[in-house]
C-alpha positions as a Markdown table, in Angstrom:
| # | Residue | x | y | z |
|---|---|---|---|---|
| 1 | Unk | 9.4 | -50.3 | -57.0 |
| 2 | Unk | 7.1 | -53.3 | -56.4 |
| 3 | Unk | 7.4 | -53.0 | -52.8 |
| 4 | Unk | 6.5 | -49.3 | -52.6 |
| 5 | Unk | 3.3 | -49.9 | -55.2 |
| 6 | Unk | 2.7 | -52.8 | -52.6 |
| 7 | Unk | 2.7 | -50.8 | -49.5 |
| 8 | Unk | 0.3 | -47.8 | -51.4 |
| 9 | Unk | -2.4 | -50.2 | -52.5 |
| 10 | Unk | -2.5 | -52.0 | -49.4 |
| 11 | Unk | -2.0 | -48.8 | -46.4 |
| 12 | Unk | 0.1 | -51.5 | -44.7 |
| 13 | Unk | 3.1 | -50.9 | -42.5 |
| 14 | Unk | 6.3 | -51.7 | -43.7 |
| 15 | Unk | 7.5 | -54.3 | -41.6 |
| 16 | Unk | 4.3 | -55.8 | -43.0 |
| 17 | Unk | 5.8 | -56.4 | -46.7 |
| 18 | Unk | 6.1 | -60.4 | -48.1 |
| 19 | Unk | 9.3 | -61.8 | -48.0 |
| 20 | Unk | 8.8 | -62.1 | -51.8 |
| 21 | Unk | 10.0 | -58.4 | -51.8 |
| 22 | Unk | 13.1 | -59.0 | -49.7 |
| 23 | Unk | 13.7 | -57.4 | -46.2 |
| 24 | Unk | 11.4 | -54.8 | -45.1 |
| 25 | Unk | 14.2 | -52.5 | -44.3 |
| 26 | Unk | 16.1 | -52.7 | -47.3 |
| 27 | Unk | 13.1 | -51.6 | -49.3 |
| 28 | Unk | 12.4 | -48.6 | -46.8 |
| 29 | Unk | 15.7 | -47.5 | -46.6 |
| 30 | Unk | 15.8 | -47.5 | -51.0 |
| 31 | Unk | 12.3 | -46.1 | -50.6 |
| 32 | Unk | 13.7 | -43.4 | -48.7 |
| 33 | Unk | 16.8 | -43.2 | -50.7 |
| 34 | Unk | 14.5 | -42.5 | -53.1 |
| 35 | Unk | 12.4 | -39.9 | -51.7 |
| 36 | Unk | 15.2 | -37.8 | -50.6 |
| 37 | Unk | 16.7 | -38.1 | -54.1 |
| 38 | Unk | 13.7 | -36.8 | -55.7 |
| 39 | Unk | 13.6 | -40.6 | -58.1 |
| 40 | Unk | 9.7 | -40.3 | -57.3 |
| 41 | Unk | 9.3 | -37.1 | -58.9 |
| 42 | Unk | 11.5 | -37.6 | -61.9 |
| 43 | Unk | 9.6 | -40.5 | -62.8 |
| 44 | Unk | 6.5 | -38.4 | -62.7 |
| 45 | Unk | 7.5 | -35.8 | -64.9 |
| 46 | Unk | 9.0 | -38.2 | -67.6 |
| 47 | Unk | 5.8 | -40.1 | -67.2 |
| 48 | Unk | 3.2 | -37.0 | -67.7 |
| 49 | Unk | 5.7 | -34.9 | -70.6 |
| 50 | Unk | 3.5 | -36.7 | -73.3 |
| 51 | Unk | 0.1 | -37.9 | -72.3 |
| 52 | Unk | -1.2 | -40.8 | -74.2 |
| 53 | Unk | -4.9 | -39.7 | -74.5 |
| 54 | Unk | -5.7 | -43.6 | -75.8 |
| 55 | Unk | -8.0 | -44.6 | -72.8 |
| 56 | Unk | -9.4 | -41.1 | -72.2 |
| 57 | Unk | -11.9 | -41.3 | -75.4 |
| 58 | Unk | -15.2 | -42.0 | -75.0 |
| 59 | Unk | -17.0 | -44.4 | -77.4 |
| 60 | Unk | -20.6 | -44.1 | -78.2 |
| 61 | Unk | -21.4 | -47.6 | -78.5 |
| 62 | Unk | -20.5 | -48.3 | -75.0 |
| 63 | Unk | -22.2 | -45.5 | -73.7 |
| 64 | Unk | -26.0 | -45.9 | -73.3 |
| 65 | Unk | -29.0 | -43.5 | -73.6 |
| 66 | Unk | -31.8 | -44.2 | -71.1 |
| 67 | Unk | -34.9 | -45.1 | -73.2 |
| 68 | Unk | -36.7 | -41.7 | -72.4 |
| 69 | Unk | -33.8 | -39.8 | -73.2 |
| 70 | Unk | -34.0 | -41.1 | -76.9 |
| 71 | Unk | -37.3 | -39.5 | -77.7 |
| 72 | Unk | -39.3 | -42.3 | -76.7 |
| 73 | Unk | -43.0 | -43.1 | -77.4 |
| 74 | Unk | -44.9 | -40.7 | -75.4 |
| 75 | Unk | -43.2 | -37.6 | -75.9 |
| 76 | Unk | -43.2 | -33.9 | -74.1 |
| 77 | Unk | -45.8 | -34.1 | -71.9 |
| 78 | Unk | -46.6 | -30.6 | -70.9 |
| 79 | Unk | -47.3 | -28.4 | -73.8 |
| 80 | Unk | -46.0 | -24.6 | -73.9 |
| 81 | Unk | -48.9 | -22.2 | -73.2 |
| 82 | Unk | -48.7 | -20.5 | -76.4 |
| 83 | Unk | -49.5 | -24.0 | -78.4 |
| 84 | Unk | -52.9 | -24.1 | -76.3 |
| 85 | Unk | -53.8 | -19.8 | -77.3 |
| 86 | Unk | -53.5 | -20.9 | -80.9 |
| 87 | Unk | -55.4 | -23.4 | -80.9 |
């Protein structure tokens, strides 16, 4: 599994792989293997059933207002027409 991660983050051939993952054609022929088997997909699907939502919250205190979006001294600049007829 190492190998194929290997070869998808670095868009290098396969007879490229380190010899730390074995023999580039042993892991293309299980990569294959694979494939054809549908492994790939399976793994997906178990993955993805039940989403752990964890990382996907936002938290306020890492997300910064720009300093004129917080109301700011100086305030609306143009004023509404119907401020200046009452006046």
């Amino acid at each position: 599994m190492e190998a194929v991660l290997w070869i998808v983050r670095t868009g290098s051939p396969w007879r490229d792989l380190p010899a730390m993952f074995g023999n580039w054609s042993t892991a293309f022929r299980r990569f294959r293997d694979w494939r054809e088997a549908d492994i790939f997909k399976r793994i997906f699907d178990v993955l993805s059933e039940e989403p752990d939502m964890e990382y996907a919250m936002v938290d306020a205190t890492i997300v910064k207002v720009h300093r004129h979006g917080q109301g700011a001294k100086g305030g609306l600049r143009a004023r509404p027409l119907v401020a200046q007829k009452a006046a």
